[in-house]
PQR file of N, CA, C, O and H, with PARSE charges and radii, in Angstrom:
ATOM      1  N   UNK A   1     108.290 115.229  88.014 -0.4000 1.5000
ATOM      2  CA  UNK A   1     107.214 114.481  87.418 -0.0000 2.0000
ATOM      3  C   UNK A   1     106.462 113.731  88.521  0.5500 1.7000
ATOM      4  O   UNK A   1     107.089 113.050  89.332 -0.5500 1.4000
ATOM      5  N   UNK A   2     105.182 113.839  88.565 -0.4000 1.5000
ATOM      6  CA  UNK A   2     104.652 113.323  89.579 -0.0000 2.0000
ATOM      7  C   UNK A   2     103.888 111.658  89.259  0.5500 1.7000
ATOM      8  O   UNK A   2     102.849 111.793  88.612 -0.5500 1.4000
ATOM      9  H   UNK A   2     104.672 114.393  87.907  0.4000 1.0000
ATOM     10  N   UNK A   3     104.120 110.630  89.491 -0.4000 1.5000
ATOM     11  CA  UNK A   3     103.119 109.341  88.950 -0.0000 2.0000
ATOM     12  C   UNK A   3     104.440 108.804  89.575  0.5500 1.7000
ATOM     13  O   UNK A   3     104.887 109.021  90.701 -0.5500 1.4000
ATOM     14  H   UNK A   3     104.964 110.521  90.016  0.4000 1.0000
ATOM     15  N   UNK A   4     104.988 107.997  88.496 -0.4000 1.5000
ATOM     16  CA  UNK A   4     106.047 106.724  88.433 -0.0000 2.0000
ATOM     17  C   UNK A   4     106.165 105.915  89.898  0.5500 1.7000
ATOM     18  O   UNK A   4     105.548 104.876  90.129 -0.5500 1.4000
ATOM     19  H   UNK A   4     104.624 107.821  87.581  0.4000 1.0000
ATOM     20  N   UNK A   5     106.931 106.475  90.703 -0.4000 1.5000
ATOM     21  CA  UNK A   5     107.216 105.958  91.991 -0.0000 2.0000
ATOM     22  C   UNK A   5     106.313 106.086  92.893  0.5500 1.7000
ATOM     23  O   UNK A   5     106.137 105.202  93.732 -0.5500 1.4000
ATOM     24  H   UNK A   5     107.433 107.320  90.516  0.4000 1.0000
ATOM     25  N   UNK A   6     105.572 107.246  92.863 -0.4000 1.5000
ATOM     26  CA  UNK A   6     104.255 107.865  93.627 -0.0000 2.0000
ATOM     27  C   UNK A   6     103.257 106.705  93.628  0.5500 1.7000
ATOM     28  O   UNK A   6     102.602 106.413  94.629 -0.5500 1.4000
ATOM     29  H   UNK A   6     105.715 107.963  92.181  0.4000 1.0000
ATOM     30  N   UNK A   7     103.168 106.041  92.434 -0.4000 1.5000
ATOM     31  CA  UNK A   7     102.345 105.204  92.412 -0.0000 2.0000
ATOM     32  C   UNK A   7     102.450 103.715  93.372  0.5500 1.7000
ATOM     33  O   UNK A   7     101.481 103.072  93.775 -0.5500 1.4000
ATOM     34  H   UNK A   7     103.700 106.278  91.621  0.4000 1.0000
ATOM     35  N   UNK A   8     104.030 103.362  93.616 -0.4000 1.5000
ATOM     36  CA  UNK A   8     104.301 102.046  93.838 -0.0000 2.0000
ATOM     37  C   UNK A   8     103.707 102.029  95.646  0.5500 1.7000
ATOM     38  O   UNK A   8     104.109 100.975  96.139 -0.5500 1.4000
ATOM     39  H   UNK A   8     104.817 103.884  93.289  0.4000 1.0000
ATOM     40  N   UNK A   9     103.098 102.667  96.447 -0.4000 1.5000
ATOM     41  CA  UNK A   9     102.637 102.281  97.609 -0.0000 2.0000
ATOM     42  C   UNK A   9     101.570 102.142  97.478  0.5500 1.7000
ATOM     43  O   UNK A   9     101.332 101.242  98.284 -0.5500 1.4000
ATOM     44  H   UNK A   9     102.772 103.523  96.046  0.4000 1.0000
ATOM     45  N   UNK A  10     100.388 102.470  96.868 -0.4000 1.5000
ATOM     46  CA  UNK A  10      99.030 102.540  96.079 -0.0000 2.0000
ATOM     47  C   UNK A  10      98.610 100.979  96.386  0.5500 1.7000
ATOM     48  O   UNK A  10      99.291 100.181  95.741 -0.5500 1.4000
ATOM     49  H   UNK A  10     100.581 103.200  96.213  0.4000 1.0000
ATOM     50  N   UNK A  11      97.569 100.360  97.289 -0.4000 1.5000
ATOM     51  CA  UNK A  11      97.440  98.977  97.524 -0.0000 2.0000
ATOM     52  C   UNK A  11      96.146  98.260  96.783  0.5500 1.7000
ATOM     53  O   UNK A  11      95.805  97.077  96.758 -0.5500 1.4000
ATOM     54  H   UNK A  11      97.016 101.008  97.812  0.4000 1.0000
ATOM     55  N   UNK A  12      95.674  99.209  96.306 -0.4000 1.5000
ATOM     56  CA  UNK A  12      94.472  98.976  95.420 -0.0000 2.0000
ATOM     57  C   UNK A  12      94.409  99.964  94.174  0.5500 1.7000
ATOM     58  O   UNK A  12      95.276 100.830  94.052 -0.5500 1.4000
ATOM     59  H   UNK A  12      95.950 100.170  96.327  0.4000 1.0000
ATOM     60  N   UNK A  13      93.118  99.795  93.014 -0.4000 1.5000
ATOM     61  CA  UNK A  13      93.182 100.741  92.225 -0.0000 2.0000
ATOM     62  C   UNK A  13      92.543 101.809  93.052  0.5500 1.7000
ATOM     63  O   UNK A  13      92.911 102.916  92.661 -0.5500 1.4000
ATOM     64  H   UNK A  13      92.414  99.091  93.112  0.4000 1.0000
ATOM     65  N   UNK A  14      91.619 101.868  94.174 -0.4000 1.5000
ATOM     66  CA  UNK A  14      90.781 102.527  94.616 -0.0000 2.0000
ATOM     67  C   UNK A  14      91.890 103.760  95.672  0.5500 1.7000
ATOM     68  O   UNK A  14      91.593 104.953  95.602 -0.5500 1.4000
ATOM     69  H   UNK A  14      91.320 100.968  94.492  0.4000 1.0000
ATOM     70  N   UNK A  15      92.688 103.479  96.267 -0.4000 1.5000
ATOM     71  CA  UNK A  15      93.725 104.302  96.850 -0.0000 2.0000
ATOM     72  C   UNK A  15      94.538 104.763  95.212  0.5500 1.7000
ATOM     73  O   UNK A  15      95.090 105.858  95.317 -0.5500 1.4000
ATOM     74  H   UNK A  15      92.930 102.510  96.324  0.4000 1.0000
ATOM     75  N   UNK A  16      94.657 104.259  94.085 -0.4000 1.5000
ATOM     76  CA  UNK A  16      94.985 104.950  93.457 -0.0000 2.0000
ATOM     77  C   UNK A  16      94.641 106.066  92.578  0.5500 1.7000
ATOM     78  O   UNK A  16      95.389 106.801  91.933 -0.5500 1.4000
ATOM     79  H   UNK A  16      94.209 103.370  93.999  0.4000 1.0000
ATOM     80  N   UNK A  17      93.299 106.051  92.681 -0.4000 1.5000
ATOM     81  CA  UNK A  17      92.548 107.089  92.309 -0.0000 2.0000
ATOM     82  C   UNK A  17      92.210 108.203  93.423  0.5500 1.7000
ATOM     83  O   UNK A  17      91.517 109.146  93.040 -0.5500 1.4000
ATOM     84  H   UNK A  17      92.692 105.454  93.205  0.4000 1.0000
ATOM     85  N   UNK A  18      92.670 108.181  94.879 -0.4000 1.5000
ATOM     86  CA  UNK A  18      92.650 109.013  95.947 -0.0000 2.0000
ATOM     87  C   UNK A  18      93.863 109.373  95.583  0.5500 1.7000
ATOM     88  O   UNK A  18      93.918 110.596  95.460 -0.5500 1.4000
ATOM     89  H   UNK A  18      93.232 107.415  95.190  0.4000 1.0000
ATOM     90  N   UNK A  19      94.880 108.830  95.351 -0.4000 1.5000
ATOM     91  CA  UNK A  19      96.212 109.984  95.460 -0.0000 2.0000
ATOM     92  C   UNK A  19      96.283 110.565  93.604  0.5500 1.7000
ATOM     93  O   UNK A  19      96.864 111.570  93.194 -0.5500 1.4000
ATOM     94  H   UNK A  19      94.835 107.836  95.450  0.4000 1.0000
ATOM     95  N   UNK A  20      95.849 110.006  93.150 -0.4000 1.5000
ATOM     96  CA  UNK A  20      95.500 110.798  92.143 -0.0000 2.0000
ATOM     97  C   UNK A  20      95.024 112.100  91.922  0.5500 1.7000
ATOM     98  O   UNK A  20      95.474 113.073  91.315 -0.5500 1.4000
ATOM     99  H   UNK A  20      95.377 109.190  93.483  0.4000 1.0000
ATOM    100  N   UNK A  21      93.914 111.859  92.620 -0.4000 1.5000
ATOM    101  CA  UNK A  21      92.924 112.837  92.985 -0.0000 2.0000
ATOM    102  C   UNK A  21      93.803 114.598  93.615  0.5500 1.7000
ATOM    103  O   UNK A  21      93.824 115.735  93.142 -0.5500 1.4000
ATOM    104  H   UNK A  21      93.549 111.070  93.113  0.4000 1.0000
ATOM    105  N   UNK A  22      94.270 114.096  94.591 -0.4000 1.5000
ATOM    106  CA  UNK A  22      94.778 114.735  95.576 -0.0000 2.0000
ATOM    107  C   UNK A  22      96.450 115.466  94.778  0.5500 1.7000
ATOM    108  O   UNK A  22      96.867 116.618  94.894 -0.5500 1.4000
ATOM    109  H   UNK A  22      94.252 113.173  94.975  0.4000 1.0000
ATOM    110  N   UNK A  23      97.179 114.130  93.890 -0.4000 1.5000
ATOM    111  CA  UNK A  23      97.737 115.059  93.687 -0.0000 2.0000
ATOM    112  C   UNK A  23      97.274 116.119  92.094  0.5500 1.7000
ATOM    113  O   UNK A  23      97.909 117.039  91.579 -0.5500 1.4000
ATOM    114  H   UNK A  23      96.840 113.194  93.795  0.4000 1.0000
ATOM    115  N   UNK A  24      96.464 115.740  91.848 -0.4000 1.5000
ATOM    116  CA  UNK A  24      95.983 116.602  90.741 -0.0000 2.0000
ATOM    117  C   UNK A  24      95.848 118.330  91.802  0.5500 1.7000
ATOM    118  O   UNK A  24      96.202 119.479  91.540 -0.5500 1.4000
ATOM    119  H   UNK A  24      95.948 114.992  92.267  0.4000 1.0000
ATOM    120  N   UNK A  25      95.368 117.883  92.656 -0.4000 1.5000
ATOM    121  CA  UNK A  25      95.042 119.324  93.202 -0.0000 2.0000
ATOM    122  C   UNK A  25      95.695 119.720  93.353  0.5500 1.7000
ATOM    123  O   UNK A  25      95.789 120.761  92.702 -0.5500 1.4000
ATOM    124  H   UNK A  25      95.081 116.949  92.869  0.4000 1.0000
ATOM    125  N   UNK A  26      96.667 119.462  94.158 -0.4000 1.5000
ATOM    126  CA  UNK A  26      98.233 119.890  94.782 -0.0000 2.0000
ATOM    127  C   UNK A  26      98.854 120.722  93.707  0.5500 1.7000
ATOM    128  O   UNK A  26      99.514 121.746  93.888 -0.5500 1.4000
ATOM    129  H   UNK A  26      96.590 118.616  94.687  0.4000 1.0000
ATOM    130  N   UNK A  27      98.506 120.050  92.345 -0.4000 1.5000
ATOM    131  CA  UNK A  27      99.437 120.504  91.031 -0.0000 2.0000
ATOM    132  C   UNK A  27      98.530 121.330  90.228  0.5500 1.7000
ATOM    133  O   UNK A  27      98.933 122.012  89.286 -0.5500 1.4000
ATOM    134  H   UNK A  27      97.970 119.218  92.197  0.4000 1.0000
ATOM    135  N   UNK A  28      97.290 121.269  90.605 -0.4000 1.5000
ATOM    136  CA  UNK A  28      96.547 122.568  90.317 -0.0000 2.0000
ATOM    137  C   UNK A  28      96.590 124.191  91.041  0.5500 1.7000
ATOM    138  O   UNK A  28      96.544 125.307  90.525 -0.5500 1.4000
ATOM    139  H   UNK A  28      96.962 120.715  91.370  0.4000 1.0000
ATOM    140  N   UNK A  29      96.711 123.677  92.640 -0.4000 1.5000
ATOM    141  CA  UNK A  29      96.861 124.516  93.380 -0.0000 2.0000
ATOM    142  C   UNK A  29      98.477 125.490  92.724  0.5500 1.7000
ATOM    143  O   UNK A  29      98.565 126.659  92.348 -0.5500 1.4000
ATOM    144  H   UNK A  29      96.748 122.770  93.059  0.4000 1.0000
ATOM    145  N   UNK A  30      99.274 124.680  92.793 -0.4000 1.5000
ATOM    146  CA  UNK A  30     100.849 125.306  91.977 -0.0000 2.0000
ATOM    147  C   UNK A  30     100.858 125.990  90.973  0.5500 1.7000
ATOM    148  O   UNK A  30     101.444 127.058  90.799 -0.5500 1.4000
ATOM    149  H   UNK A  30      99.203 123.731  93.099  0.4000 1.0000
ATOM    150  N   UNK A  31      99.917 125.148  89.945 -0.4000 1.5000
ATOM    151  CA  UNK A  31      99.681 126.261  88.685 -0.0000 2.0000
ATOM    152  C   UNK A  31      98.718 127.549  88.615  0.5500 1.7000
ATOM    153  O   UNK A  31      98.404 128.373  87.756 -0.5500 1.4000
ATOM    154  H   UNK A  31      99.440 124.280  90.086  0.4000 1.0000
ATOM    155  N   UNK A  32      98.397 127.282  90.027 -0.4000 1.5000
ATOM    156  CA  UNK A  32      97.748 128.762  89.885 -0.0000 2.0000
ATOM    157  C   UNK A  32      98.197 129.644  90.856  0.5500 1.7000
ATOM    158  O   UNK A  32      97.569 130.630  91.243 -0.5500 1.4000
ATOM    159  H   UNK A  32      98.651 126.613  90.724  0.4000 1.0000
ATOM    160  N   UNK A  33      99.668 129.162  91.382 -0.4000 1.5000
ATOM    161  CA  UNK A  33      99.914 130.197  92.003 -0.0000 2.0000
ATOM    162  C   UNK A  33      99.940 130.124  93.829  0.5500 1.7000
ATOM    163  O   UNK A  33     100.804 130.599  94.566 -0.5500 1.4000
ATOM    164  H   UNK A  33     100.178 128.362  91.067  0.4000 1.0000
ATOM    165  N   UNK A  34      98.910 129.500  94.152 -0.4000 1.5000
ATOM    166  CA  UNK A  34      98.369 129.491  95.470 -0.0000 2.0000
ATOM    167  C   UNK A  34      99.317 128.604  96.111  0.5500 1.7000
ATOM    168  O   UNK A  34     100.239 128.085  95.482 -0.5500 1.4000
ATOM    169  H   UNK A  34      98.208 129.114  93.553  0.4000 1.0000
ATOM    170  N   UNK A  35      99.089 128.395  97.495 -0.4000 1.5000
ATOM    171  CA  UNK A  35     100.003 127.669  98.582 -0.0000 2.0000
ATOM    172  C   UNK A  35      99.086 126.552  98.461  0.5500 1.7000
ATOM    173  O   UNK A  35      97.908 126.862  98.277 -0.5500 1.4000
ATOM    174  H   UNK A  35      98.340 128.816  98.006  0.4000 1.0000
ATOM    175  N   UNK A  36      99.532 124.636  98.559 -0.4000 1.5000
ATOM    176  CA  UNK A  36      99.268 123.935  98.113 -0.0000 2.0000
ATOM    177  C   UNK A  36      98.418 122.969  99.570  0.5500 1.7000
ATOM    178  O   UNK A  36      97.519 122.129  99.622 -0.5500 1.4000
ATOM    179  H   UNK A  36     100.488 124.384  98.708  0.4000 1.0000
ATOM    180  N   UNK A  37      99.231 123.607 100.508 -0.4000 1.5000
ATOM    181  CA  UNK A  37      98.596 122.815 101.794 -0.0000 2.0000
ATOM    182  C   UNK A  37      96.845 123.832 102.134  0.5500 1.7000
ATOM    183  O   UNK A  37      95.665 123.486 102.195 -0.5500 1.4000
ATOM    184  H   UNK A  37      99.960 124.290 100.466  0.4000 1.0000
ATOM    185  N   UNK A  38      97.440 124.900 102.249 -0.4000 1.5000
ATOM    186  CA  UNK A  38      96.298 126.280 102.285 -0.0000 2.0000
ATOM    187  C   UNK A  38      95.026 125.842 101.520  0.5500 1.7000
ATOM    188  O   UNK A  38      93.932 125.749 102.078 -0.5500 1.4000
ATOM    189  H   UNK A  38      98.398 125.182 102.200  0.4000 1.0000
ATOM    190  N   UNK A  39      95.230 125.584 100.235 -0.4000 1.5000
ATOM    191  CA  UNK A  39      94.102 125.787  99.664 -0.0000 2.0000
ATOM    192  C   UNK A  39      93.480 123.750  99.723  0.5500 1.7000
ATOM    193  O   UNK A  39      92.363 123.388  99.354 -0.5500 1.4000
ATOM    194  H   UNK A  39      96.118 125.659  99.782  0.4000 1.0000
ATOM    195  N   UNK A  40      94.165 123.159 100.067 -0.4000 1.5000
ATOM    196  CA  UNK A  40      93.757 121.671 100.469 -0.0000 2.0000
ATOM    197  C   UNK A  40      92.518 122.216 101.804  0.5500 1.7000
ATOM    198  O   UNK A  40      91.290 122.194 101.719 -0.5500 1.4000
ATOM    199  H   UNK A  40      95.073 123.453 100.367  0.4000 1.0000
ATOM    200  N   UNK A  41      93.557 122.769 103.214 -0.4000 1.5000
ATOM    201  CA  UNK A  41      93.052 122.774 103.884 -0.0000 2.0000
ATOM    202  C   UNK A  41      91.640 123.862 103.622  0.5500 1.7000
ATOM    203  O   UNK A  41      90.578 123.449 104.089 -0.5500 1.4000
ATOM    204  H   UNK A  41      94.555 122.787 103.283  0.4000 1.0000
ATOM    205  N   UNK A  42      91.625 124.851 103.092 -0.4000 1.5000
ATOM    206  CA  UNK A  42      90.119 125.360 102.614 -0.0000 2.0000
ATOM    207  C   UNK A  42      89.300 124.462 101.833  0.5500 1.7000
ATOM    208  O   UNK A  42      88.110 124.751 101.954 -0.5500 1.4000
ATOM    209  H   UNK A  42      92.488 125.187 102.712  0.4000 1.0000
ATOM    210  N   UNK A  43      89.458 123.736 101.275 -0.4000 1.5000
ATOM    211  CA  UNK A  43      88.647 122.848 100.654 -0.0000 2.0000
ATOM    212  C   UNK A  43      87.719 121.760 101.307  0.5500 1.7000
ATOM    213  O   UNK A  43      86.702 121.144 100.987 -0.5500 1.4000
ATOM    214  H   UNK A  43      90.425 123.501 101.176  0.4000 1.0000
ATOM    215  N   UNK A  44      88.609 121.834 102.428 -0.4000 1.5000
ATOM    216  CA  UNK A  44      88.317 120.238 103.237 -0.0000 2.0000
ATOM    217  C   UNK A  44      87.524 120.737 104.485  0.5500 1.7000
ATOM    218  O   UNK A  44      87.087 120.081 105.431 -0.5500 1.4000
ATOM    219  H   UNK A  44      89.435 122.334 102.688  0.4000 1.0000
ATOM    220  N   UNK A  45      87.434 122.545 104.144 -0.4000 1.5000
ATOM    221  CA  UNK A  45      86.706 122.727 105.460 -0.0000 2.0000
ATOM    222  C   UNK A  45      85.539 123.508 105.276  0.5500 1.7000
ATOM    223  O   UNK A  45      84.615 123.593 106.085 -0.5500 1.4000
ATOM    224  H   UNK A  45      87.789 123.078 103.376  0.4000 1.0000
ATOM    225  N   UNK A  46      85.644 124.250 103.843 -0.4000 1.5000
ATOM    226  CA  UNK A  46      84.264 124.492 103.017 -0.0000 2.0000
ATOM    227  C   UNK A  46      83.647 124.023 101.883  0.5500 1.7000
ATOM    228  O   UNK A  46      82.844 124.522 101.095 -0.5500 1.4000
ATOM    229  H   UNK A  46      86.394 124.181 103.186  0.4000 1.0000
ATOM    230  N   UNK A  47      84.295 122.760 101.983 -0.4000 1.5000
ATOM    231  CA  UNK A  47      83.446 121.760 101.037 -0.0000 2.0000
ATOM    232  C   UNK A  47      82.031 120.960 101.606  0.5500 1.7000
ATOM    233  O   UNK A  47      80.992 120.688 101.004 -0.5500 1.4000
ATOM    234  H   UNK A  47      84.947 122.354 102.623  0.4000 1.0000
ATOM    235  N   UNK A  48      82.419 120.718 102.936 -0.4000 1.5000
ATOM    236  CA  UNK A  48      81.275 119.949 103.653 -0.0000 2.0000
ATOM    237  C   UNK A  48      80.374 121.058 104.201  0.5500 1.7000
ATOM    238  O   UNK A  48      79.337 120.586 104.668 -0.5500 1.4000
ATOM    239  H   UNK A  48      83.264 120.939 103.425  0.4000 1.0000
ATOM    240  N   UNK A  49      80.454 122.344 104.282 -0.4000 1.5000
ATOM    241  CA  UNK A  49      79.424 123.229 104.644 -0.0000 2.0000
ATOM    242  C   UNK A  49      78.454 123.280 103.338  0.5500 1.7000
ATOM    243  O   UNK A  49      77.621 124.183 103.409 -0.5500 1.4000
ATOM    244  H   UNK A  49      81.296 122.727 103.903  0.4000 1.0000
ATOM    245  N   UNK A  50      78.402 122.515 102.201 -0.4000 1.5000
ATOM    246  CA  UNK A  50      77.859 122.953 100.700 -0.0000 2.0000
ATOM    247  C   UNK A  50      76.772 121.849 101.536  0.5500 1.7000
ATOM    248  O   UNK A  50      75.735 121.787 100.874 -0.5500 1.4000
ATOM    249  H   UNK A  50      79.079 121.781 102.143  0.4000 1.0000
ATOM    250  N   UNK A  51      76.718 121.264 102.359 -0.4000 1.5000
ATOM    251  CA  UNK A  51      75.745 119.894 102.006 -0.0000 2.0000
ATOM    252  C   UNK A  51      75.417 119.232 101.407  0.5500 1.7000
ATOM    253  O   UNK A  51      75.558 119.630 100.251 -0.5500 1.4000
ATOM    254  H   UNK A  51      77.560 121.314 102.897  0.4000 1.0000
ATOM    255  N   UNK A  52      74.804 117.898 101.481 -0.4000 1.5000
ATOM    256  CA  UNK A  52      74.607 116.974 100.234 -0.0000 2.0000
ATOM    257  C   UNK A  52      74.100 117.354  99.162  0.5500 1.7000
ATOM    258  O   UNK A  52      74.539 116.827  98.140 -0.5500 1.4000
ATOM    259  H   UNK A  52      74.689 117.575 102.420  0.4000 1.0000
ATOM    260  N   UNK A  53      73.105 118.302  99.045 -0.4000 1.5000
ATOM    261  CA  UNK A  53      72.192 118.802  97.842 -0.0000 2.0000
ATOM    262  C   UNK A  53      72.772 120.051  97.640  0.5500 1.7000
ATOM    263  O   UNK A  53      72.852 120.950  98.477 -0.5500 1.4000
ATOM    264  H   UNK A  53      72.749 118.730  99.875  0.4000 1.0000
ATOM    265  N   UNK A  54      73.214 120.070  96.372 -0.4000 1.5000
ATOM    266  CA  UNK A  54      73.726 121.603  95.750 -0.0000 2.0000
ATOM    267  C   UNK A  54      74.147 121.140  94.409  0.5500 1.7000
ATOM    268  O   UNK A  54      74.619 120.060  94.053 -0.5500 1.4000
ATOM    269  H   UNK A  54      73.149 119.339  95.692  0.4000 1.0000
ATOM    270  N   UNK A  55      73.761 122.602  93.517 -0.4000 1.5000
ATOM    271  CA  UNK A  55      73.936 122.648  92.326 -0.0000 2.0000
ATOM    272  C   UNK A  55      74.824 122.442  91.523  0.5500 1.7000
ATOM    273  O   UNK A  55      74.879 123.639  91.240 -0.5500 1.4000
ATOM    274  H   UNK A  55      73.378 123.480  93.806  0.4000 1.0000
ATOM    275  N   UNK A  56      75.917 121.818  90.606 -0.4000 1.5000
ATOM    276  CA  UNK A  56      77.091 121.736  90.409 -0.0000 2.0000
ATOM    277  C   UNK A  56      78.049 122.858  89.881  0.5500 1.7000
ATOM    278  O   UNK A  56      79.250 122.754  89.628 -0.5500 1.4000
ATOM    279  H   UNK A  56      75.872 120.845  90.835  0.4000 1.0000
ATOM    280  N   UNK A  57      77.089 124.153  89.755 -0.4000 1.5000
ATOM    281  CA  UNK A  57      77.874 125.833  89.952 -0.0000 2.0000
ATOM    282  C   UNK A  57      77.973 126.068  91.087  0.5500 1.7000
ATOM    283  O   UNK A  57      78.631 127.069  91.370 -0.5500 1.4000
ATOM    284  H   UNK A  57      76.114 124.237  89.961  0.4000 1.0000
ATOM    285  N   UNK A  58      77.394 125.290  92.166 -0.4000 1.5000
ATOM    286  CA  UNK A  58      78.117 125.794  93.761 -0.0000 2.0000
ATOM    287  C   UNK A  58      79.445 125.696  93.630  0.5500 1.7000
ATOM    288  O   UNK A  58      80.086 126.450  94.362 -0.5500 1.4000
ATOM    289  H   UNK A  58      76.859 124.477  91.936  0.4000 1.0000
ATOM    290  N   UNK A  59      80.149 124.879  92.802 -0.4000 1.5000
ATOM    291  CA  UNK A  59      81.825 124.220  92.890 -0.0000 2.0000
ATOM    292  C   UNK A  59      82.542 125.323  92.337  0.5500 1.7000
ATOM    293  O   UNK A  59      83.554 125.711  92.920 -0.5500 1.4000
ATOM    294  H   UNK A  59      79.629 124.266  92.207  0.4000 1.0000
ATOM    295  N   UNK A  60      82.200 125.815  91.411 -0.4000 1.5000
ATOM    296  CA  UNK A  60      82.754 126.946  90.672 -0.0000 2.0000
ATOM    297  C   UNK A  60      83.594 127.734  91.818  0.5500 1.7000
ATOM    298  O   UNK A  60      84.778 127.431  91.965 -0.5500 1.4000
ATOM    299  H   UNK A  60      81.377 125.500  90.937  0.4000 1.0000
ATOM    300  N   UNK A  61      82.889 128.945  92.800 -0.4000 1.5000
ATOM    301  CA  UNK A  61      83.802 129.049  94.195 -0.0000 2.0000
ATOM    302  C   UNK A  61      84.739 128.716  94.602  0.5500 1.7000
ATOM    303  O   UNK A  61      85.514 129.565  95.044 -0.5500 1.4000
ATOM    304  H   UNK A  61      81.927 129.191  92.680  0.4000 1.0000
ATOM    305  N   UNK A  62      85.127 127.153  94.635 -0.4000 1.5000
ATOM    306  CA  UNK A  62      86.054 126.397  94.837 -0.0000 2.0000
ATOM    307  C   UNK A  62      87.336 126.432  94.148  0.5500 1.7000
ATOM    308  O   UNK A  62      88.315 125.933  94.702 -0.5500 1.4000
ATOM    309  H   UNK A  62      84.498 126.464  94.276  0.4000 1.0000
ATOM    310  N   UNK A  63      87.436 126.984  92.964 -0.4000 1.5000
ATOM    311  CA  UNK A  63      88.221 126.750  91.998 -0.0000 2.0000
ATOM    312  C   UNK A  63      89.064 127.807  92.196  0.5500 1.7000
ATOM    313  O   UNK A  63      88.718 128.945  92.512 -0.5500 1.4000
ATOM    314  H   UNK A  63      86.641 127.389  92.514  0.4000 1.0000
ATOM    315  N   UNK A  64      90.670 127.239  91.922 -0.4000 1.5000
ATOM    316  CA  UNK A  64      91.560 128.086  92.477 -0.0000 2.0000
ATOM    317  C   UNK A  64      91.874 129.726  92.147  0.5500 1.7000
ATOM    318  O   UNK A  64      92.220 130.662  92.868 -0.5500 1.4000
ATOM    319  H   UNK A  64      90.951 126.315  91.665  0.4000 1.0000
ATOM    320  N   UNK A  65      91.527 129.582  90.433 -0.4000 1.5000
ATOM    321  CA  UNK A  65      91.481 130.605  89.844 -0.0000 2.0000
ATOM    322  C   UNK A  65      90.482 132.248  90.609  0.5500 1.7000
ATOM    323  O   UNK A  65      90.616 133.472  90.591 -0.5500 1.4000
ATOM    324  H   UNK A  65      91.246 128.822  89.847  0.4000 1.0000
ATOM    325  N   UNK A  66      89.482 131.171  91.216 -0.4000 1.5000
ATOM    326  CA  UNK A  66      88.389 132.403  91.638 -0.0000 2.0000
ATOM    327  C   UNK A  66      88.645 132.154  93.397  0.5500 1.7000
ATOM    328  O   UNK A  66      87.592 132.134  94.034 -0.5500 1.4000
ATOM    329  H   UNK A  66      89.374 130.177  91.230  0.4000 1.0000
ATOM    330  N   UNK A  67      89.584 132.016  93.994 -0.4000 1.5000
ATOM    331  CA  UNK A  67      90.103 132.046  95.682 -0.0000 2.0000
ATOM    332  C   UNK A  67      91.488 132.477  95.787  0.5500 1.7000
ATOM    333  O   UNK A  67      92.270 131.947  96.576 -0.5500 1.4000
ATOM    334  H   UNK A  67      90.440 132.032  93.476  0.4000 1.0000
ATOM    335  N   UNK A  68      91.870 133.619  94.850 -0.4000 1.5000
ATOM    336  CA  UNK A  68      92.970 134.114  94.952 -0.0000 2.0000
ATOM    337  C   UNK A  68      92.962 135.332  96.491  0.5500 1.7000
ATOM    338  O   UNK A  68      93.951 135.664  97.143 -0.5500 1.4000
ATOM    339  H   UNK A  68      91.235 134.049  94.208  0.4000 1.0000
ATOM    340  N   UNK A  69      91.882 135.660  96.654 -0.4000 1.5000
ATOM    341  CA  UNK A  69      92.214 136.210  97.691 -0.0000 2.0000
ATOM    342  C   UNK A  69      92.041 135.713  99.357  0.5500 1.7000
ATOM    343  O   UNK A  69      92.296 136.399 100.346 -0.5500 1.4000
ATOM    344  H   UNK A  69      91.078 135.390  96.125  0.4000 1.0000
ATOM    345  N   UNK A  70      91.572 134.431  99.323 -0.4000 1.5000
ATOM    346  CA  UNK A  70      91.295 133.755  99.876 -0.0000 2.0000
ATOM    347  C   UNK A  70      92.461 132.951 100.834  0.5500 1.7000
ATOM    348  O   UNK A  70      92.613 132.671 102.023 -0.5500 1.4000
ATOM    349  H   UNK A  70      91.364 133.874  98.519  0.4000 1.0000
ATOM    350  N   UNK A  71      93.517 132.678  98.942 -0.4000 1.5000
ATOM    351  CA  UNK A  71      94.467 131.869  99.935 -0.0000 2.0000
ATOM    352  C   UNK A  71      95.922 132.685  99.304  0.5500 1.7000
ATOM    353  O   UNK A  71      96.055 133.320  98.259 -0.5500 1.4000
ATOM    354  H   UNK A  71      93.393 132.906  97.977  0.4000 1.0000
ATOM    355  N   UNK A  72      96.912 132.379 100.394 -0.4000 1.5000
ATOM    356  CA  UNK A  72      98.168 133.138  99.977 -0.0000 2.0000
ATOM    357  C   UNK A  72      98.526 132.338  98.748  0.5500 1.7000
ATOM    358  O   UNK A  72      98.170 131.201  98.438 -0.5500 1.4000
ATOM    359  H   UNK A  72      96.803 131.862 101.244  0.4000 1.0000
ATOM    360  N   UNK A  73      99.289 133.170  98.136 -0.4000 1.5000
ATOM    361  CA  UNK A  73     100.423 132.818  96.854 -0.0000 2.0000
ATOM    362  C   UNK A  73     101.325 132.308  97.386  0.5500 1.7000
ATOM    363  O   UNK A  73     101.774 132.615  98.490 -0.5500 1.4000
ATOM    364  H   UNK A  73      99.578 134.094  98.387  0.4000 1.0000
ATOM    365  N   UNK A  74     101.761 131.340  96.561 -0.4000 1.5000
ATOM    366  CA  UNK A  74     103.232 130.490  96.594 -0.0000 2.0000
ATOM    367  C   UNK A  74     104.312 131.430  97.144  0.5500 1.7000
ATOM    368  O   UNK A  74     103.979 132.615  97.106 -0.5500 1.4000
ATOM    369  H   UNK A  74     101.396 131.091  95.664  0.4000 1.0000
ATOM    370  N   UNK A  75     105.647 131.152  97.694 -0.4000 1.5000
ATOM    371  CA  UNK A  75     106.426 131.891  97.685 -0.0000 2.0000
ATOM    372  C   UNK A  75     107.397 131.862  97.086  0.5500 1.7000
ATOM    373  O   UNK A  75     108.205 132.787  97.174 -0.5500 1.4000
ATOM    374  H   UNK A  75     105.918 130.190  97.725  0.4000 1.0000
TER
END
């Protein structure tokens, strides 16, 4: 279960909505299969090539379901 204890280093609400964030992905990345660091690190390195102005179907791409070949499967 991910929250309970996860939460107790959290020094603001604002860091608690970053590890929130982050682990939502982590546990998205799992349920779909993919490697959890892999598809962090693709995110964090073709997210900022979108630039400030873009459509909110640019994100779609992003989504784990449609970067299966992109990033390895769990093992």
């Amino acid at each position: 279960m991910i929250g309970r204890k996860n939460w107790l280093f959290n020094q603001t609400p604002r860091g608690a909505n970053a590890s929130a964030l982050l682990y939502s992905l982590v546990q998205t990345a799992v349920a779909n299969n993919l490697e959890p660091f892999d598809y962090l690190k693709y995110l964090l390195t073709a997210l900022p090539k979108l630039g400030r102005h873009y459509k909110p179907e640019a994100l779609d791409q992003f989504l784990p379901w449609n970067l299966t070949e992109k990033i390895k499967p769990l093992k």
